[in-house]
DSSP file (Angstrom, degrees, kcal/mol; ACC not computed):
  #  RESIDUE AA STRUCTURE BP1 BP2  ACC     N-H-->O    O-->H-N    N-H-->O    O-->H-N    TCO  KAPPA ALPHA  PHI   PSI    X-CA   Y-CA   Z-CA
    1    1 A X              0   0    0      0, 0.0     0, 0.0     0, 0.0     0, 0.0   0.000 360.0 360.0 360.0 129.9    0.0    0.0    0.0
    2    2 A X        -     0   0    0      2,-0.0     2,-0.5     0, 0.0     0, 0.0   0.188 360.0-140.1 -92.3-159.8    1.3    3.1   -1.0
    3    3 A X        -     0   0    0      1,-0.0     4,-0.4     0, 0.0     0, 0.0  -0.938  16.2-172.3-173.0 116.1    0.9    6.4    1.0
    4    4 A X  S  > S+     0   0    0     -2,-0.5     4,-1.5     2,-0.1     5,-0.1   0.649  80.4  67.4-112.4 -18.9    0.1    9.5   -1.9
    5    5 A X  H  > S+     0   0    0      2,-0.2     4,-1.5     1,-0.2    -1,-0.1   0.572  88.1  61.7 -59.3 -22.7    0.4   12.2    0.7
    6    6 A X  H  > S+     0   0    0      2,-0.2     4,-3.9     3,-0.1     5,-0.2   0.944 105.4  49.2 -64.6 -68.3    4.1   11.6    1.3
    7    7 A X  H  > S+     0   0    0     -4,-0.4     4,-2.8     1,-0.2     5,-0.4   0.977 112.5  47.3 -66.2 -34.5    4.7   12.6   -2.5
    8    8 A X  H  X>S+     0   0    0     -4,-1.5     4,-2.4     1,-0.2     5,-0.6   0.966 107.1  52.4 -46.3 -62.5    2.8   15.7   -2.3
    9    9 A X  H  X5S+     0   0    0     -4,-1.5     4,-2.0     1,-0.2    -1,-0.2   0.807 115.2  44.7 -39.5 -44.3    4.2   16.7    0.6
   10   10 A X  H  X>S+     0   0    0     -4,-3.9     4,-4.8     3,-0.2     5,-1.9   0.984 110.8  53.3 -41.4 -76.3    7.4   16.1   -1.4
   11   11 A X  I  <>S+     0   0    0     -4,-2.8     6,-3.3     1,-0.2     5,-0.6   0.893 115.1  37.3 -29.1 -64.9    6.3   17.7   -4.2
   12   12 A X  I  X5S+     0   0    0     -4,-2.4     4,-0.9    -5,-0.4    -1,-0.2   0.933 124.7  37.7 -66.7 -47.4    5.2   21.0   -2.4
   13   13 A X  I  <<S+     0   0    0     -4,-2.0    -2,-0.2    -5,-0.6    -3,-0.2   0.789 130.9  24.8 -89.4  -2.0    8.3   21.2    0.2
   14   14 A X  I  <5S+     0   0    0     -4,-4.8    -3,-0.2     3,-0.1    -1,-0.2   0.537 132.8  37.8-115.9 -17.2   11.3   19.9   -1.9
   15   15 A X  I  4<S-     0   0    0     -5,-1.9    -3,-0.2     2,-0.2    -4,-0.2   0.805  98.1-134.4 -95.3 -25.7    9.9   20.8   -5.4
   16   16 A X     << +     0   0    0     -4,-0.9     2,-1.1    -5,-0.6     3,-0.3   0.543  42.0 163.6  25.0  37.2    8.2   24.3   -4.3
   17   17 A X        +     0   0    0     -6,-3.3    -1,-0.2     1,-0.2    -2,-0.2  -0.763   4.7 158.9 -86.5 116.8    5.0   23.5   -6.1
   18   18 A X        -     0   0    0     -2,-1.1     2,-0.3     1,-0.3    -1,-0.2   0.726  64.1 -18.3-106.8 -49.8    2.6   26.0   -4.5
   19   19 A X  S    S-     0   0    0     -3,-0.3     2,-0.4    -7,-0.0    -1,-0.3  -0.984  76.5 -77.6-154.1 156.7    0.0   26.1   -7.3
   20   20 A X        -     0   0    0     -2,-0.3     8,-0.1     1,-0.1    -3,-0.0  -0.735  15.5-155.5-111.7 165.4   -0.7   25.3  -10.8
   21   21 A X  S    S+     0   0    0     -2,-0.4    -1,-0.1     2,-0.1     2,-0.1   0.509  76.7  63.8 -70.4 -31.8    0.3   27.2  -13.9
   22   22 A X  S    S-     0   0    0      5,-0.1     2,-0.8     2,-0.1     6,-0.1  -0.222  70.6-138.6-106.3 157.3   -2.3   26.0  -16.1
   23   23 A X     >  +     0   0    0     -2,-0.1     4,-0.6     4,-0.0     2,-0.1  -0.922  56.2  44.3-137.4 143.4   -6.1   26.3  -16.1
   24   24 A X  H  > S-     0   0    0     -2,-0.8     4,-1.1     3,-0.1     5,-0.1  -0.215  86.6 -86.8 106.6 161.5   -8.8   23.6  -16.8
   25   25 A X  H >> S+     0   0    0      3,-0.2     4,-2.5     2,-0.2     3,-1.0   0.972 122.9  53.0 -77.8 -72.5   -9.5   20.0  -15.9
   26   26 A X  H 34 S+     0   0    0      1,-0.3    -1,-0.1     2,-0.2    -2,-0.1   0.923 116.4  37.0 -51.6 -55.9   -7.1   18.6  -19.2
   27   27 A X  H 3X S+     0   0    0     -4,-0.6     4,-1.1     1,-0.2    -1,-0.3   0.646 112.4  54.3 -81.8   0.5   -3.8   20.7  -18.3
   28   28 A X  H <X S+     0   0    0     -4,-1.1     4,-2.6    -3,-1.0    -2,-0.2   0.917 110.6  46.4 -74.8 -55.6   -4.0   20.4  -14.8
   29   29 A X  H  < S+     0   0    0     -4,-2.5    -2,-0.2     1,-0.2    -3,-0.2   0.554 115.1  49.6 -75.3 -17.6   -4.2   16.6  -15.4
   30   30 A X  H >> S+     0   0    0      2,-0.1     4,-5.5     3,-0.1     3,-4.5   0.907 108.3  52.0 -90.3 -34.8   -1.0   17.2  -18.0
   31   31 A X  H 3X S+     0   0    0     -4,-1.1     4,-1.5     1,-0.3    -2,-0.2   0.961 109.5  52.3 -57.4 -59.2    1.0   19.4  -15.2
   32   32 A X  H 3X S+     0   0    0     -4,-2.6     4,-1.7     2,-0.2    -1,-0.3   0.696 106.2  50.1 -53.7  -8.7    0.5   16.4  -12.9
   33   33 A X  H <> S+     0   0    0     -3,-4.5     4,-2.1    -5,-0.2     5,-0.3   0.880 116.9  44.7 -82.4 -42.2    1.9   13.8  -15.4
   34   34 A X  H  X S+     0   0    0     -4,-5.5     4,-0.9     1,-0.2    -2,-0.2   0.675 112.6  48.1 -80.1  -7.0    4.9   16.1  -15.8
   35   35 A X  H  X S+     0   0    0     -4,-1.5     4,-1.4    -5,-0.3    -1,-0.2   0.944 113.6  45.8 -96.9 -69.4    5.3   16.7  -12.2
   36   36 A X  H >X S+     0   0    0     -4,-1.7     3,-3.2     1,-0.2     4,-1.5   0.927 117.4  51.5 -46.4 -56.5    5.1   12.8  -11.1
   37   37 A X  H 3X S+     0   0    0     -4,-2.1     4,-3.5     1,-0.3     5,-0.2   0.785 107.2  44.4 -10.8 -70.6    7.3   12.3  -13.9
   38   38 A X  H 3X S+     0   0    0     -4,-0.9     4,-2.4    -5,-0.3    -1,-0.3   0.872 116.2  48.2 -55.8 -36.9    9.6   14.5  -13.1
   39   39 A X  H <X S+     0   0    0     -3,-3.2     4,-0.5    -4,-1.4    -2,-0.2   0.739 114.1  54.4 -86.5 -13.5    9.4   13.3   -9.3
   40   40 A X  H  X S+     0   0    0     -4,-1.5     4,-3.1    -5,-0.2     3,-0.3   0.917 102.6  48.5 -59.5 -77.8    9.7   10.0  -10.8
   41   41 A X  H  < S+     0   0    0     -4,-3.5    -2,-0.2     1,-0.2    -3,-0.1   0.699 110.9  53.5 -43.6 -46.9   12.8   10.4  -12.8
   42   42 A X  H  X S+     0   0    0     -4,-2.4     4,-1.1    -5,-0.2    -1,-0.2   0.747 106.5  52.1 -82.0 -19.3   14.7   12.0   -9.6
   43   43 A X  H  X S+     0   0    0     -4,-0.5     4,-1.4    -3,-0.3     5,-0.5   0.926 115.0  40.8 -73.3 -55.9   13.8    9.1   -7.4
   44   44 A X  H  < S+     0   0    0     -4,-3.1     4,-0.2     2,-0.2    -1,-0.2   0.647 116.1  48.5 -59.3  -0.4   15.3    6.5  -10.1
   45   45 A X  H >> S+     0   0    0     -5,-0.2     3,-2.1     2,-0.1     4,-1.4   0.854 116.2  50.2-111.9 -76.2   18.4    8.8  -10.9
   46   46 A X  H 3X S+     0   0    0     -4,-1.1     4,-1.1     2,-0.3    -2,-0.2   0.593 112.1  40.3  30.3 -96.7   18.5    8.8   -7.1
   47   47 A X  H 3X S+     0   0    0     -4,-1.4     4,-2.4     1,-0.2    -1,-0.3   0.680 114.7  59.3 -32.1 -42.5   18.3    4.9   -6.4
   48   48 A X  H <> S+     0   0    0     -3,-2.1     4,-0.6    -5,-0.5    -2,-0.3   0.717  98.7  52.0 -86.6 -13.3   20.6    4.7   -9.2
   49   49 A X  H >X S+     0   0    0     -4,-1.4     4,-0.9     2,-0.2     3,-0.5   0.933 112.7  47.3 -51.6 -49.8   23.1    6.8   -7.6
   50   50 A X  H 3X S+     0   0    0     -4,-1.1     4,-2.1     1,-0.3     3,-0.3   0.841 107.2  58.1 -76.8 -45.8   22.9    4.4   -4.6
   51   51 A X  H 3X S+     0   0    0     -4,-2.4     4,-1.7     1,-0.3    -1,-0.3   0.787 112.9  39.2 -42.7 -42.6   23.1    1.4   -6.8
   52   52 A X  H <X S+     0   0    0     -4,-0.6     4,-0.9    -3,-0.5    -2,-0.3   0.744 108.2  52.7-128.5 -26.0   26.3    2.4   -8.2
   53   53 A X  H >X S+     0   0    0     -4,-0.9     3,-1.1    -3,-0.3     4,-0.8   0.938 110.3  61.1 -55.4 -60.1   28.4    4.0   -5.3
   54   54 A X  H >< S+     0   0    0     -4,-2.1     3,-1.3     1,-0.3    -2,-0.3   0.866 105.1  39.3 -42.8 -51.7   27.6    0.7   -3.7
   55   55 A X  H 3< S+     0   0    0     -4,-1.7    -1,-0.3     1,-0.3    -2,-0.2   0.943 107.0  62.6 -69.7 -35.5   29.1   -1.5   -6.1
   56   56 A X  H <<        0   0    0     -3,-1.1    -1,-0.3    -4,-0.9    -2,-0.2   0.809 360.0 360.0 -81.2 -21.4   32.2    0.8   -6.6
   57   57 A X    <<        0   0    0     -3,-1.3    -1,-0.3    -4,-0.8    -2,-0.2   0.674 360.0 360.0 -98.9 360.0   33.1    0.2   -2.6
C-alpha cells in the first residue's frame, strides 16, 4: 500500500509546487503527469546513484 500524501508533501516542500500554472481539468491533469514524472525520474536517478556507489566500494 502506497501512501500518496508523502509525494505531495514532497512535491510541495522539496519541489516548491505552491499552485498550478495551467487552467482547466485537461492541463491540470497534464502538469500532474509532468510533475510525477519529473518526481519520478529524480527518485530513479537517485536509487541509481545508490546502486552504483555501492558497487564501486
Amino acid at each position: 500500500m502506497t501512501e500518496p500524501e508523502s509525494v505531495f508533501g514532497q512535491l510541495k516542500n522539496n519541489r516548491g509546487f505552491r499552485q498550478f500554472l495551467l487552467r482547466g481539468m485537461e492541463k491540470m491533469t497534464l502538469e500532474v503527469g509532468w510533475l510525477s514524472l519529473a518526481h519520478n525520474l529524480l527518485k530513479q536517478a537517485a536509487n541509481d546513484q545508490k546502486r552504483k556507489t555501492a558497487i564501486l566500494q
